[in-house]
N, C-alpha and C positions, 0 to 999 in steps of 0.2 A: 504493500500500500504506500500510496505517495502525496503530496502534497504542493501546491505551486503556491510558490506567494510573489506578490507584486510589492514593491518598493512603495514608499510615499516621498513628501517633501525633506530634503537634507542629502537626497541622494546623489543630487544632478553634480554633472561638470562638466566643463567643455570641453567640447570633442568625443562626447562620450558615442560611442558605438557608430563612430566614422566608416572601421572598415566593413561591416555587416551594410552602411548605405552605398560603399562604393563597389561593393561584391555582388549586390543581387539587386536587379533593375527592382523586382515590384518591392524592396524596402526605399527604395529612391520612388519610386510610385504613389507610396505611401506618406511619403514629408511631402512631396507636391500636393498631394491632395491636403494636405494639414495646412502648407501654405494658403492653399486658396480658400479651402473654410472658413481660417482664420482673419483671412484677410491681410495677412501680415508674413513675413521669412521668419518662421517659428526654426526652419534648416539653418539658415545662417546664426542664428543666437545661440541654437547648437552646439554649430561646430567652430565658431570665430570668435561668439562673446558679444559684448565683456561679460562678463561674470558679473554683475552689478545688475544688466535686463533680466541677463536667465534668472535672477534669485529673485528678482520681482513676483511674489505669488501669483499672478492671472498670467504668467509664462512660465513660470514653474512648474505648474500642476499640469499644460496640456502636451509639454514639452517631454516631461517623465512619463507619460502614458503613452505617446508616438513611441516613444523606445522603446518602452515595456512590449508596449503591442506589436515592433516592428520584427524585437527579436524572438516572440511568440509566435508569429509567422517562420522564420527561418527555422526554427524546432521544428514546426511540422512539415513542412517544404525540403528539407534537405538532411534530415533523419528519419532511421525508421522507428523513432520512441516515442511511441504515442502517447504524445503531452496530454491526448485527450479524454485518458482514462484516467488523471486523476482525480483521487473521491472528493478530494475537498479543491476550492480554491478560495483564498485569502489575500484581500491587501490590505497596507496600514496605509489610512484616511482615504486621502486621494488614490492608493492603490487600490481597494475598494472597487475602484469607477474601472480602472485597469481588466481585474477579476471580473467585473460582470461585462466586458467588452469579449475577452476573450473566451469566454463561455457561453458569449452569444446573448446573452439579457438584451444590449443594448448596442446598437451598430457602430461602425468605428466613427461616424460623421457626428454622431449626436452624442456621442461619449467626447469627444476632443472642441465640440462645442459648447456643452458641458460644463467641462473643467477651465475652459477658458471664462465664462457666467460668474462659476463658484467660487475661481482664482482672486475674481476681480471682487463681488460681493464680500468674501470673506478678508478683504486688504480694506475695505472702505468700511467695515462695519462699526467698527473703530478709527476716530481721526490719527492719521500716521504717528506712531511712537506714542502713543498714548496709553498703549498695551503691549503686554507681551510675555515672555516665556519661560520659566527657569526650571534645568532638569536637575533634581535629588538624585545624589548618588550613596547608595549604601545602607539604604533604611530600607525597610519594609513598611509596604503600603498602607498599613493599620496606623503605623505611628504618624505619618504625612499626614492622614487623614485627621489625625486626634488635630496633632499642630494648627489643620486649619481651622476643624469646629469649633474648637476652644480659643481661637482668638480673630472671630472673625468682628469683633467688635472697636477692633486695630487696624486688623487691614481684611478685603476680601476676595480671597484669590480661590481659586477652582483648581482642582481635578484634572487633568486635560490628556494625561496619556500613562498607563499602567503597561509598560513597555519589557520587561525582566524585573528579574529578584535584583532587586537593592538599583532598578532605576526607572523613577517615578519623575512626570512631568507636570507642572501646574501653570495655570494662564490667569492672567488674572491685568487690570490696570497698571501701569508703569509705577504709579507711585503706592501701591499694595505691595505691589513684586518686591519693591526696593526694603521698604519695611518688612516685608517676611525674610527678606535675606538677612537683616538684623538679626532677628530673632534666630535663625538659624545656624550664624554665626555661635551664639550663645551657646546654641547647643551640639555645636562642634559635627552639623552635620553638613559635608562637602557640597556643593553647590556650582550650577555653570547655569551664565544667562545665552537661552540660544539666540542665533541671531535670526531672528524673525523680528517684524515689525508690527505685529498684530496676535492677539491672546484667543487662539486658534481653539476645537473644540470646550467650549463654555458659553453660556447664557447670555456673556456678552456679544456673540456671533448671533443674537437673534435678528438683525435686519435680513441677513444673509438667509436666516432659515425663510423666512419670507421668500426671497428672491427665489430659493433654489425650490420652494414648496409646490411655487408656479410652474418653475422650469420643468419640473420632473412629473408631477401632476399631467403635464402638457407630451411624455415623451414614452414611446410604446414600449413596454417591458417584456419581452419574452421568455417562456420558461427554460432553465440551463437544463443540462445536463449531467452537469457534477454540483455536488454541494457549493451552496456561496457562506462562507461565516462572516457574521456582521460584525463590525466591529462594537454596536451597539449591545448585542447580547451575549457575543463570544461564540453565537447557536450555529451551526448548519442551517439551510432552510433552500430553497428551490423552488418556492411563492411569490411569482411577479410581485404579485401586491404587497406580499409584505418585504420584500426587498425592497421597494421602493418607499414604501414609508419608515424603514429601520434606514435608508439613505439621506431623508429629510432629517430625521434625528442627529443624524452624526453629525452635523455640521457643529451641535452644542453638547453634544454625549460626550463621556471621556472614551478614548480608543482601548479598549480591554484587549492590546495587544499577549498579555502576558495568558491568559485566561483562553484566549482563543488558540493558543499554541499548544495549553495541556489540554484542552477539550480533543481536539486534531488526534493527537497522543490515545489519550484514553479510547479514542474510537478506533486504536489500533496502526496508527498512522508513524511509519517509523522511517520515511525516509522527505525529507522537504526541498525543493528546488526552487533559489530565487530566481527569478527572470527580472531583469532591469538594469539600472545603471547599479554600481556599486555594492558593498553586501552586511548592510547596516542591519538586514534583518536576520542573515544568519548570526551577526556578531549577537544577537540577540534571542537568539532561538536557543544557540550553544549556552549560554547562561540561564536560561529554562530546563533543558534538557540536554548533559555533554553525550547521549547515549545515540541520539540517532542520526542520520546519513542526513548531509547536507552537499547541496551542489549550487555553484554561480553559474549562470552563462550570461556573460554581459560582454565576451571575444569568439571570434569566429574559434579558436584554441578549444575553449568551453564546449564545444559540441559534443566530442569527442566522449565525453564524462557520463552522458546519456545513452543507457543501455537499458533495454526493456529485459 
């Protein structure tokens, strides 16, 4: 048994999976068309930069799914390891959108317009630098938790990603975040502000859920074939509808990355393959579980790794 997961944002960088666009016309087929949905050279930001566009969230999020989805084409195109028997598929946030493209939920035009919507909604839902991000290293999730019910009377920070053992992310107002760092300081637990510009899954993403309630409401869901786990419930499910309304939730849910990974496990799942740029989720899976098979392919090299 296997499992595919799909990257989210912090993965991208430039140049990422160049030789896979210059080796096979229909992955160059595939950024033209991104181009032109978009309306914009999503190819060039890519591959050239700067690095400043790409990490803009609303080219972020539709730039990591082109990838994701480009080299999920070359799996099934140019091996015989049927990517498409696996029982679960999972991504973190925005990989998510990824998972249900390449399972078929949702087409690749309206998945990568989509995330271009969500990118921008969810940067604007908040006035820039006004929010944002800090990940807990080293605690267990119970204690985070305690920290923030017990003094949200100081500052009010949220939940926002339950990602492995001992690393917990919160979102929350710039000047919350800053004062929880105090505090956390005090209590000598290790801390890193990511760089994002906006306090990503929490209640203060509700303009967005608005924007995207419409979007998705508005966009035909069809039934996969392999399980999709939400990030919202950590569950398997294979219900247009309710994939699509556990997709409106995430925009404010916390990401139950850690949860969804042992759920995968328990349901017998002992081998996982990321597809996407870089391998933030296996760094991640290994600190859940050191026991089972994990594979990258984000280089034409990588193919090779895939054996049925």
């Amino acid at each position: 048994m296997f499992s595919v997961l799909f990257p989210g944002q912090g993965s991208q960088s430039v140049g990422m999976i160049k030789e896979f666009h210059d080796n096979f016309d229909y992955v160059k087929k595939l950024f033209n068309e991104a181009d032109e949905v978009l309306n914009l050279s999503i190819s060039k930001m890519i591959f050239e930069g700067p690095k400043e566009l790409l990490n803009q969230t609303e080219n972020t999020q539709p730039a990591i799914f082109l990838v994701s989805y480009s080299i999920f084409n070359v799996i099934k195109n140019e091996t015989k390891f049927d990517i498409s028997n696996a029982n679960f598929f999972a991504g973190h946030s925005l990989g998510e959108y990824s998972a249900l493209a390449c399972a078929g939920v949702i087409s690749f035009e309206e998945t990568i317009k989509l995330l271009k919507i969500r990118g921008n909604a969810m940067q604007n839902a908040v006035p820039k630098n006004e929010g944002g991000m800090l990940a807990l290293l080293g605690e267990e999730i119970k204690k985070i938790e305690e920290i923030i019910e017990n003094n949200k009377n100081n500052y009010n920070c949220f939940l926002a990603n339950d990602n492995s053992d001992g690393q917990v992310v919160v979102s929350g107002r710039s000047e919350d975040i800053e004062n929880l760092k105090i505090k956390l300081k005090k209590l000598n637990i290790k801390n890193i502000k990511l760089p994002v510009s906006a306090p990503f899954h929490c209640p203060l993403m509700g303009p967005a859920t608005k924007i995207m309630s419409k979007e998705l409401n508005a966009t035909k869901f069809s039934t996969p074939k392999n399980m999709i786990v939400s990030n919202v419930t950590a569950e398997p499910s294979n219900d247009p509808n309710n994939i699509r309304t556990l997709l409106i939730e995430q925009i404010e849910k916390p990401v139950r990355w850690r949860e969804s990974i042992i759920n995968m496990i328990k349901h017998g799942n002992k081998k996982f393959i990321e597809i996407g740029p870089g391998k933030v989720l296996s760094g991640l899976v290994k600190r859940i579980d050191k026991n089972v098979e994990l594979i990258q392919v984000n280089n034409i090299n990588d193919l090779s790794k895939l054996k049925n």
